[in-house]
C-alpha positions as CSV (number, residue, x, y, z in Angstrom):
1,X,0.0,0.0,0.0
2,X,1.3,3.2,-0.6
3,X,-1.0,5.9,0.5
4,X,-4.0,6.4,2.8
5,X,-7.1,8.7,2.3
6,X,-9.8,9.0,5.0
7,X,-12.5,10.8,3.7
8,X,-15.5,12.4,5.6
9,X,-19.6,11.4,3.7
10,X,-21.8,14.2,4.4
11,X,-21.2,16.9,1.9
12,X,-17.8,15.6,1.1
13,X,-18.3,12.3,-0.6
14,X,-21.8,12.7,-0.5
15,X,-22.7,15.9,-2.5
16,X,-24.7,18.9,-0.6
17,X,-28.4,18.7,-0.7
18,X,-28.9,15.8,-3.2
19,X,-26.2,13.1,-1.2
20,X,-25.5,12.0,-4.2
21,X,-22.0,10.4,-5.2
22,X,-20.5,11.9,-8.1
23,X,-19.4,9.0,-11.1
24,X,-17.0,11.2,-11.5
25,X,-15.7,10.5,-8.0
26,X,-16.5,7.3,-8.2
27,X,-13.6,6.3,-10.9
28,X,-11.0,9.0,-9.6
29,X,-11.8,6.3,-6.1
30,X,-11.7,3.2,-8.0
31,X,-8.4,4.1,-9.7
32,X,-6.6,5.1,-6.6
33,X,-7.3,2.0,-4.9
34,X,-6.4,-0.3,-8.2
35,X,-3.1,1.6,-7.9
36,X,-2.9,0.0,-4.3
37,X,-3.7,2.6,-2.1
38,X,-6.4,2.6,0.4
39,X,-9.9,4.4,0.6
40,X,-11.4,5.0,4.0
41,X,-14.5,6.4,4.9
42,X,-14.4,8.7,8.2
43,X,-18.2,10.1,9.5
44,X,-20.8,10.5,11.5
45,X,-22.4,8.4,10.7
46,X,-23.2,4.1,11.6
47,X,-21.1,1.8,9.2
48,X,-24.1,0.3,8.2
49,X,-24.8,3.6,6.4
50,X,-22.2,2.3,3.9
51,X,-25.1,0.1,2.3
52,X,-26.1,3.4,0.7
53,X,-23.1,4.2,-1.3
54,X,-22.1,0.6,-2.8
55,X,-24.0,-0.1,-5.5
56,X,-21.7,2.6,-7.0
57,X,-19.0,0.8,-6.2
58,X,-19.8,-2.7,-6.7
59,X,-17.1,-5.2,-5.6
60,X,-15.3,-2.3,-3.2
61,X,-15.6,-2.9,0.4
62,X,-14.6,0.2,2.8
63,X,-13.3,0.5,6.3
64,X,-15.0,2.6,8.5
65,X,-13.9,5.0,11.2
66,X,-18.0,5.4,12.2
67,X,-19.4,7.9,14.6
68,X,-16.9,10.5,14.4
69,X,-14.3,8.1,15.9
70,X,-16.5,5.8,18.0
71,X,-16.5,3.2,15.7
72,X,-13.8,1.8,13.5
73,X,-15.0,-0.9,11.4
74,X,-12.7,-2.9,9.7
75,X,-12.7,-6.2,7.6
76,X,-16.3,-6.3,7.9
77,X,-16.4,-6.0,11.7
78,X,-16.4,-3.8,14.6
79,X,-12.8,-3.8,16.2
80,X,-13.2,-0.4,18.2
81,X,-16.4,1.0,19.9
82,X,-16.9,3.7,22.7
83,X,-20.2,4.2,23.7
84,X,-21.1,6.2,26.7
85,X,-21.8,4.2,30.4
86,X,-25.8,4.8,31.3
87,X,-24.2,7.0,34.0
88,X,-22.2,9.3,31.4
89,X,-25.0,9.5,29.3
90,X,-27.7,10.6,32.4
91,X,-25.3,13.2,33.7
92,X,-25.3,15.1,30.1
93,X,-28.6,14.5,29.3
94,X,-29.7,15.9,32.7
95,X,-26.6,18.7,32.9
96,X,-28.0,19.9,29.8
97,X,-32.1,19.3,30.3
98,X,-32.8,22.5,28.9
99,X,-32.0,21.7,25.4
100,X,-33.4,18.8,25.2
101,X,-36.0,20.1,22.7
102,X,-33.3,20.1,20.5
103,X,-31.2,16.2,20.8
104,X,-30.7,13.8,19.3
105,X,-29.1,11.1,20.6
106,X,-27.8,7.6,18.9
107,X,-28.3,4.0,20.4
108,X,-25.6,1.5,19.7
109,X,-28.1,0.0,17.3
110,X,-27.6,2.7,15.3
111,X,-31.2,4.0,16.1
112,X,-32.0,7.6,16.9
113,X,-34.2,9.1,19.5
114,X,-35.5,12.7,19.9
115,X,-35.8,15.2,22.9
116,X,-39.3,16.0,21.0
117,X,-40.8,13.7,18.3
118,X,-41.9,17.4,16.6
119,X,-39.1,19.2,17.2
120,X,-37.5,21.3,14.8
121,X,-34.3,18.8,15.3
122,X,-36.6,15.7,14.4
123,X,-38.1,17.7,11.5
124,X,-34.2,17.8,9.7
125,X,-34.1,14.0,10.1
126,X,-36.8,12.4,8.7
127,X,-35.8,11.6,5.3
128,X,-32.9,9.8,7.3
129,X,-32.9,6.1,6.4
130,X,-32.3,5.4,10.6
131,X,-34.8,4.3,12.1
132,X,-36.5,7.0,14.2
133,X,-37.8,5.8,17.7
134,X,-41.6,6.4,18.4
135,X,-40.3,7.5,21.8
136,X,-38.7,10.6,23.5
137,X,-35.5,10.6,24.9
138,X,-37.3,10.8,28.3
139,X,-39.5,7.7,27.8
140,X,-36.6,6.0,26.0
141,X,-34.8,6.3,29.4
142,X,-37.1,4.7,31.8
143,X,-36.6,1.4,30.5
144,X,-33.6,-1.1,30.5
145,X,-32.2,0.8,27.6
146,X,-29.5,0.3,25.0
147,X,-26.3,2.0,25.3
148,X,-26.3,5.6,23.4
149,X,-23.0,6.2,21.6
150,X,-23.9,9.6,20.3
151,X,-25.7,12.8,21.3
152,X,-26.4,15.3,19.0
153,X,-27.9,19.3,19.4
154,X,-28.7,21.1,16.4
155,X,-30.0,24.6,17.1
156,X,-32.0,26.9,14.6
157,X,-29.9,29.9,15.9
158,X,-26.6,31.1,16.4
159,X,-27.5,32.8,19.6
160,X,-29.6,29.2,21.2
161,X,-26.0,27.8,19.7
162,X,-24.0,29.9,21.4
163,X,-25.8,29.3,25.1
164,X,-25.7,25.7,25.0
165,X,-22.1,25.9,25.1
166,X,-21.6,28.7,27.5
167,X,-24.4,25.8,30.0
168,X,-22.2,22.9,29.2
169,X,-19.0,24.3,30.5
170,X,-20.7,25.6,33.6
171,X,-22.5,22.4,33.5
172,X,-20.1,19.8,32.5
173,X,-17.0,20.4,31.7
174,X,-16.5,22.1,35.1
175,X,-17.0,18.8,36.4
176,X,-15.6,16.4,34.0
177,X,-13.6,16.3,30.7
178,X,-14.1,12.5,29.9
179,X,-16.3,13.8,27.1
180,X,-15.5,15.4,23.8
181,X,-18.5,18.4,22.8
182,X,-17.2,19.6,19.5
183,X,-18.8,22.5,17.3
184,X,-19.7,20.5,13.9
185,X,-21.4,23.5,12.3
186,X,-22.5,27.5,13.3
187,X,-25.4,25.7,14.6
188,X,-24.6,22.0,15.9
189,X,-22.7,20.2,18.4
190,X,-22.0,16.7,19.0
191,X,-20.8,15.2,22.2
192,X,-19.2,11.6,22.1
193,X,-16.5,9.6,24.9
194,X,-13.4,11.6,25.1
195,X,-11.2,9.3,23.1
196,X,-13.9,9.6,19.9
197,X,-12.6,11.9,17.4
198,X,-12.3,11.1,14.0
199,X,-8.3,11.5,14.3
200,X,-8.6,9.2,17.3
201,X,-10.1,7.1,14.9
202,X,-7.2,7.6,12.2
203,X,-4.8,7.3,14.8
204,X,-6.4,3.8,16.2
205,X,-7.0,2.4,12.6
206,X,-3.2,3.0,11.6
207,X,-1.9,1.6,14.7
208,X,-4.0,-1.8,14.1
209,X,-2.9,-1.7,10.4
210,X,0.9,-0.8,11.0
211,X,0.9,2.1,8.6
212,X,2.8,5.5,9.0
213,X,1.5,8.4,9.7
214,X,3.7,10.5,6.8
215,X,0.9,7.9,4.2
216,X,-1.9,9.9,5.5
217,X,-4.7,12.5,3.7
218,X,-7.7,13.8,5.0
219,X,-10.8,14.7,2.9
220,X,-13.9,16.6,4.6
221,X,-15.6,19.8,4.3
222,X,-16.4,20.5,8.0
223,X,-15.7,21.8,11.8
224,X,-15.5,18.0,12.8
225,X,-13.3,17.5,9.9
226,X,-10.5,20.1,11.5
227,X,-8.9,17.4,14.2
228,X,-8.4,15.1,11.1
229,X,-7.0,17.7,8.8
230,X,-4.0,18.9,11.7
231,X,-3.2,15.2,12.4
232,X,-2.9,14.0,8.5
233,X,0.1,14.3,6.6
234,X,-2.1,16.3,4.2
235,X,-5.9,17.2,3.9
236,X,-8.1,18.2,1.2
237,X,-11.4,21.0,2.0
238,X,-14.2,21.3,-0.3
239,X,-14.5,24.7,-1.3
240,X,-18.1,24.6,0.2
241,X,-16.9,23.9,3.4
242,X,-16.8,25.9,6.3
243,X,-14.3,29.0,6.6
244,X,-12.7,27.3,9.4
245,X,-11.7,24.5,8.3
246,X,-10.7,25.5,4.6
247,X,-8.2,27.6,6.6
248,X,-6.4,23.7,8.1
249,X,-6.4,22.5,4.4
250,X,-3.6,22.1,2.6
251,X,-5.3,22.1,-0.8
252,X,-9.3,23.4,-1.3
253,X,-11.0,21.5,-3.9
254,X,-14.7,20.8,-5.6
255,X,-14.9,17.1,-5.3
256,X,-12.9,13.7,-4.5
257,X,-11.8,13.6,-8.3
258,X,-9.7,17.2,-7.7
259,X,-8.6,15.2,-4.8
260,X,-7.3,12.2,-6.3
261,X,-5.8,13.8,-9.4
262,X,-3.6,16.3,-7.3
263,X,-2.1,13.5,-5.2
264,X,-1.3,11.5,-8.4
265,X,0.0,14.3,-9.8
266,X,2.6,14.4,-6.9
267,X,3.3,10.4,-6.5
């Protein structure tokens, strides 16, 4: 193998608004791996979400580094996970009640469940192919419930966005810092275990596969894409990302393609 890319989904692989894969994409992804390099896929999202994007790609299976770092699948199994003790979970949840309106949390059955079932949080979700839960988070919690690996808050302003996290470091980081709460957009945050980062991820996934650090690149387009971008040896922003993290790119580009053909272009 000779090089590595890890790639974020969401507006990166997955195009803006119509999460489509380009063909184009497609064969600059296909030609980089038949020239023996690897092709990773680093999210947000479950690695069962993968099912969505290989039809494209036919006899191509990908690793995953799932959850933002919480997962890393590999070889058709889980090898990593870092879901949040019942405890962990109660004590944000609760430390941060007020918002609850606006969470969205993820079970380690890749399932989601709302603060409110109308909420404008649920309303952004529901042409997600996860399953939605017919219950709040409130309800969800009264029973012997599965592990949550993920909480999500998605605000619809920058002011609501910017008072959640002035709460949660009066609420919870002044206590703890066994969590990670990382800004993912102007409006969004997602809190995860501490060691679940997508470069936590990378980091992990190299160590199990013995490959160097200096055979790393980084594709993504967002916030939660930055800690990925300073730890690869070099990274790749699509020029629709956010301000922030086109700034940590080395290279700003449209698509994977641009991507692919500039690190050929150097090998």
């Amino acid at each position: 193998m000779n090089q590595i890319i890890f790639c974020d989904l969401d507006d990166t692989l997955l195009r803006p608004k119509t999460k489509e894969v380009l063909d184009e994409d497609v064969d600059a992804i296909k030609r980089w791996i038949n020239n023996k390099n690897k092709f990773v896929l680093c999210t947000a999202r479950h690695h069962t979400f993968l099912n969505n994007i290989t039809t494209k790609f036919k006899s191509i299976d990908f690793d995953c580094i799932g959850w933002n770092g919480a997962e890393i699948y590999m070889n058709h199994k889980v090898i990593c996970l870092y879901p949040f003790t019942n405890n962990q979970f109660l004590e944000i949840y609760h430390g941060m009640y007020k918002y609850k309106d606006y969470a969205k949390v993820t079970n380690i059955d890749n399932e989601y469940i709302f603060g409110k079932l109308s909420s404008y949080t649920t309303f952004m979700f529901q042409n997600d192919p996860n399953k939605i839960l017919s219950q709040t988070i409130d309800e969800y919690i009264q029973n012997d419930y599965k592990q949550i690996i993920h909480i999500n808050y998605i605000f619809p302003n920058k002011q609501k966005h910017h008072e959640f996290y002035e709460d949660y470091q009066k609420n919870i980081l002044s206590r703890t810092n066994h969590y990670q709460c990382k800004e993912t957009s102007d409006y969004s945050y997602d809190i995860t275990q501490q060691q679940a980062t997508k470069e936590h991820g990378i980091y992990q996934y190299l160590k199990l596969n013995n490959i160097p650090q200096k055979n790393t690149i980084a594709i993504g387009d967002s916030l939660n894409d930055i800690g990925m971008f300073r730890f690869c040896h070099m990274s790749f922003c699509m020029v629709h990302g956010h301000e922030n993290a086109k700034k940590q790119a080395t290279y700003r580009v449209k698509n994977v393609k641009d991507a692919i053909n500039i690190l050929e272009n150097k090998i």
